[in-house]
N, C-alpha and C positions, 0 to 999 in steps of 0.2 A: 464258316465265317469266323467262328473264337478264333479256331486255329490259324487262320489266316493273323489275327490281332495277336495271339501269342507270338508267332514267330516275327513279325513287325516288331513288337514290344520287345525280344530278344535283342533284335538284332541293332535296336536302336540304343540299349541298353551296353553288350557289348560296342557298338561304336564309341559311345561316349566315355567306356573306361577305356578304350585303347587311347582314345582322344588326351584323356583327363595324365596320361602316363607320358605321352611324347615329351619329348623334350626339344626346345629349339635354343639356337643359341647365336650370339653374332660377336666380330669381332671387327676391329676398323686396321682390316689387313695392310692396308698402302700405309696409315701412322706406325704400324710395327716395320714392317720393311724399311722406311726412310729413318727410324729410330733406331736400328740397329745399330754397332758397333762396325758391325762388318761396312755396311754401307758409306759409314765415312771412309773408308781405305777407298772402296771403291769409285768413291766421288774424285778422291785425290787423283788415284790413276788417271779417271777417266777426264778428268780437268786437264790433268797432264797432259794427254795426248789431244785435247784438244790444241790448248794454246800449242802443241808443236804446230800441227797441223794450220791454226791459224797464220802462225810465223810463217809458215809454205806459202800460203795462201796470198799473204801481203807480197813476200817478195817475190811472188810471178807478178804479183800485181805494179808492181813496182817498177818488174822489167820490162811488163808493158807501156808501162805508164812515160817510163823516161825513151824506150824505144818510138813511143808514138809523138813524143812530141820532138825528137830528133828527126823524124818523117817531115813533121808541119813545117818544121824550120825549113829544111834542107829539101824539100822536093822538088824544088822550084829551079834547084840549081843541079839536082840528078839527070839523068840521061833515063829514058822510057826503061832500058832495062835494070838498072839498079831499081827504078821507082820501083818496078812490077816486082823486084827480088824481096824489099823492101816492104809492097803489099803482103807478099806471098808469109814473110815473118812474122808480121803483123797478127796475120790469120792463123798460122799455124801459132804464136804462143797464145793466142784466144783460145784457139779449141784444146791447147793443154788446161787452160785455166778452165773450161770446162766440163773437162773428162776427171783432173782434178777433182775439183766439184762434189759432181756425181760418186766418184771414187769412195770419198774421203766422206760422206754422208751414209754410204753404206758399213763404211771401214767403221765409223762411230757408231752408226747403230750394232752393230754384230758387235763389239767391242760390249757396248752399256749392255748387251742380253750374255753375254758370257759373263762378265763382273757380278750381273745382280743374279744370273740362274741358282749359283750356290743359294745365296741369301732369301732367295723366294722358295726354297726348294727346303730352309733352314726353320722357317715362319710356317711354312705350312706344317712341317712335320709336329712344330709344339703342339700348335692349334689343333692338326688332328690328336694329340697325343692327350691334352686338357678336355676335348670332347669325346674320347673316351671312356677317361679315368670318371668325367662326370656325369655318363650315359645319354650323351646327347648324340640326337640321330638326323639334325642340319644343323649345320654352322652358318652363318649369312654375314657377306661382307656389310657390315654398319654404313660404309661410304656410298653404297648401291641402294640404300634404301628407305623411302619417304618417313618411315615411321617403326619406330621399333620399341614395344612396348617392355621395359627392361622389369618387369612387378612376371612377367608370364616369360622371358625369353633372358637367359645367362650372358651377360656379358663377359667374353674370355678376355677381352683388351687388359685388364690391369694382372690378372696373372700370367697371360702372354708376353708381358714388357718382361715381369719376374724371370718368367724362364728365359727371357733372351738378352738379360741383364742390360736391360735399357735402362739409364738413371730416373729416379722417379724423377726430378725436376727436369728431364731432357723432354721436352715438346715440340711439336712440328714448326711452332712461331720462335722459337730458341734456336732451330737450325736454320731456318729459312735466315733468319738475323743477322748469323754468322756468315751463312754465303754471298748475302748482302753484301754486308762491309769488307768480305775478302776480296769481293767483284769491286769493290768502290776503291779499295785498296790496291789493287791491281791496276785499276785505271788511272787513281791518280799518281800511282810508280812510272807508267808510260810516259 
């Protein structure tokens, strides 16, 4: 029975120095990523090709728009097969406007995962690179998590901005601002 309480008594003993040595650490991964440098080029690109895309978009929509209502006008004064020629138009520049669509939803998504993969791939490599230098053996995204006790767990977020020369006064509510007003700016250019 001792030895049964010695080895208990070891083993709880080691537990808690292996305990007392981990290190955890967390970082707010999406505020580095949208804080990058990199990430504004990317935004521009990808802004870029939306508004082309949008520009597409309108003027199918446009062709429909004024084909359809050259239909209402004039149908009445068509012959059964121009009308049907003239349904059949109809239809087939709908279904472009929604293969379009579809198209052009994927073409963006693939687009935003090629622009950001560098960037995410940029963000990790520090973070793993500051949790090693500091011996830490998890990193936890800050954004993922109820509670994160920063007295027991390293915050990497202000030497991760360091190393990815984020400006200290550049923050999430400083960019979001600016894409605001470029969007407000945008709209009221139209």
């Amino acid at each position: 029975m001792k030895k049964v309480f010695i080895i208990a008594a070891a083993a709880a003993m080691f537990s808690f120095a292996a305990s007392a040595q981990t290190k955890f650490a967390h970082v707010n991964f999406s505020e580095l990523v949208q804080l990058m440098p990199e990430a504004d080029s990317a935004m521009v690109q990808y802004e870029a090709a939306n508004k082309e895309a949008q520009e597409t978009y309108s003027s199918m929509l446009s062709e429909f728009q004024s084909k359809y209502d050259q239909y209402n006008e004039k149908q009445a004064t068509w012959t059964p097969a121009v009308r049907e020629s003239k349904q059949r138009e109809l239809n087939d520049i709908q279904t472009r406007i929604q293969e379009f669509q579809q198209a052009i939803q994927q073409d963006m998504s693939q687009l935003e995962n090629t622009l950001m993969a560098p960037i995410y791939q940029k963000a990790q490599d520090v973070v793993r690179n500051l949790a090693k230098e500091k011996g830490v053996i998890y990193v936890f995204d800050a954004a993922t998590l109820l509670y994160v006790d920063d007295v027991q767990s390293i915050n990497l977020t202000p030497e991760a901005r360091t190393a990815l020369n984020i400006p200290a006064d550049k923050t999430l509510e400083s960019v979001m601002a600016a894409r605001q007003a470029a969007a407000q700016g945008q709209t009221a250019a139209q």
